[in-house]
C-alpha positions in Angstrom: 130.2 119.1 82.4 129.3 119.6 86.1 125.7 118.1 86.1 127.1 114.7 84.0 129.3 114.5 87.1 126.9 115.0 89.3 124.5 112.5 87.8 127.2 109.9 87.8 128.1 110.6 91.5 124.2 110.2 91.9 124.4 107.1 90.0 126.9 105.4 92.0 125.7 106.4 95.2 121.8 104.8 94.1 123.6 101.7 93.2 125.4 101.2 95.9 122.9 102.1 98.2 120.5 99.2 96.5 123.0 96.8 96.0 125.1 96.8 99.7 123.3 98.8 101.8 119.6 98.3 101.3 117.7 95.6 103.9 114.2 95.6 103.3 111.7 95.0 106.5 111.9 91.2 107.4 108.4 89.2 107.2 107.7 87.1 109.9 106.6 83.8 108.9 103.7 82.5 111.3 103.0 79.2 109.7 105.5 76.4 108.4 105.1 77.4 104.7 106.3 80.6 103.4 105.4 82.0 99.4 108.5 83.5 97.7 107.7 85.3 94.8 110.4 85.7 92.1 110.0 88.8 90.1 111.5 91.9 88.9 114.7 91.0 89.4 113.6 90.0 93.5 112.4 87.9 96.0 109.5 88.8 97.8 110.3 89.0 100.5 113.4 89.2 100.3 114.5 88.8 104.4 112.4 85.9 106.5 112.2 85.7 110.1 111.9 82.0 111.3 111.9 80.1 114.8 115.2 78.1 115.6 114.3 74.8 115.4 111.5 74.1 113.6 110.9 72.7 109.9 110.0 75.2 107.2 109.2 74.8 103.5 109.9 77.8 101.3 107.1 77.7 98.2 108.8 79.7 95.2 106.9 81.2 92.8 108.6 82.3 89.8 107.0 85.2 87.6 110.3 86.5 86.1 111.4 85.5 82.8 114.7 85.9 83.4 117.1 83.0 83.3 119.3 84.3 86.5 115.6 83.3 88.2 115.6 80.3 87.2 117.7 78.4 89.7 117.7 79.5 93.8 120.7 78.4 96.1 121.0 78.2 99.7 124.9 78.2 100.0 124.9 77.0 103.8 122.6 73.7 103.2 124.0 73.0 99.9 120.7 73.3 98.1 120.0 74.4 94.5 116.8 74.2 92.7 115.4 74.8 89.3 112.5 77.0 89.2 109.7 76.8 86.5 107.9 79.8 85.4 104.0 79.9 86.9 104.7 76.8 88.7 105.3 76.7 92.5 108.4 74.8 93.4 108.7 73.9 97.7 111.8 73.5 99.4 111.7 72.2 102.5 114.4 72.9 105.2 115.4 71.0 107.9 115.5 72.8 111.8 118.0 75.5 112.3 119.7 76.6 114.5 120.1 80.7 115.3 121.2 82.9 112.5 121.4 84.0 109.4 121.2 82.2 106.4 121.3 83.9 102.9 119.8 82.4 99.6 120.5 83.5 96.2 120.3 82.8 92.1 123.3 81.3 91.1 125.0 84.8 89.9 123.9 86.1 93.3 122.0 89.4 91.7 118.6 88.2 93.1 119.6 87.8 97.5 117.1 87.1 100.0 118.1 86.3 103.4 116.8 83.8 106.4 117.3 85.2 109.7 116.3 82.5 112.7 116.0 83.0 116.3 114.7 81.8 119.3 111.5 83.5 119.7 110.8 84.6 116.3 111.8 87.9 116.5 
């Protein structure tokens, strides 16, 4: 009976660790287009680093099958976009301004994250 609690304290922890607490290492995007792939129940990357103020277009590639990957949302520019399976799908986004701007699928289980400043970094 012990060890069943203990895996289920063990459980909760792993989820809650993956689901709250993990942040993944942000890419830096060097050029104006960046490649989102969609699989495995992710985006990779998940967490973008971008310069304030210039235009960027975000090519999505879906590879996951699974209908929660089918539609991406950026909440904070009132975008949302179908994405085809195998078929890049670019979304281009107007300058922004420092911050940080999160994208999702529309039951928010896949999250990726924009973060914009100043010099990039």
């Amino acid at each position: 009976m012990m060890i069943i609690n203990l895996l289920g304290l063990l459980l909760i922890a792993l989820i809650v660790w993956w689901f709250w607490l993990y942040k993944p290492q942000a890419v830096i995007a060097d050029k104006n287009t960046v490649t989102v792939v969609v699989d495995n129940g992710t985006y990779e990357p998940s967490r973008i680093r971008l310069l304030a103020g210039q235009n960027t277009t975000l090519r999505f590639l879906r590879k996951d099958a699974s209908p929660c990957a089918a539609t991406v949302v950026f909440a904070d520019f009132d975008i949302s976009e179908e994405l085809q399976l195998n078929k890049p799908k670019d979304i281009s986004l107007p300058p922004l301004a420092s911050g940080e701007y999160s994208f999702a699928c529309q039951m928010q289980m896949y999250r990726g994250a924009l973060i914009v400043n100043e010099n990039g970094d």
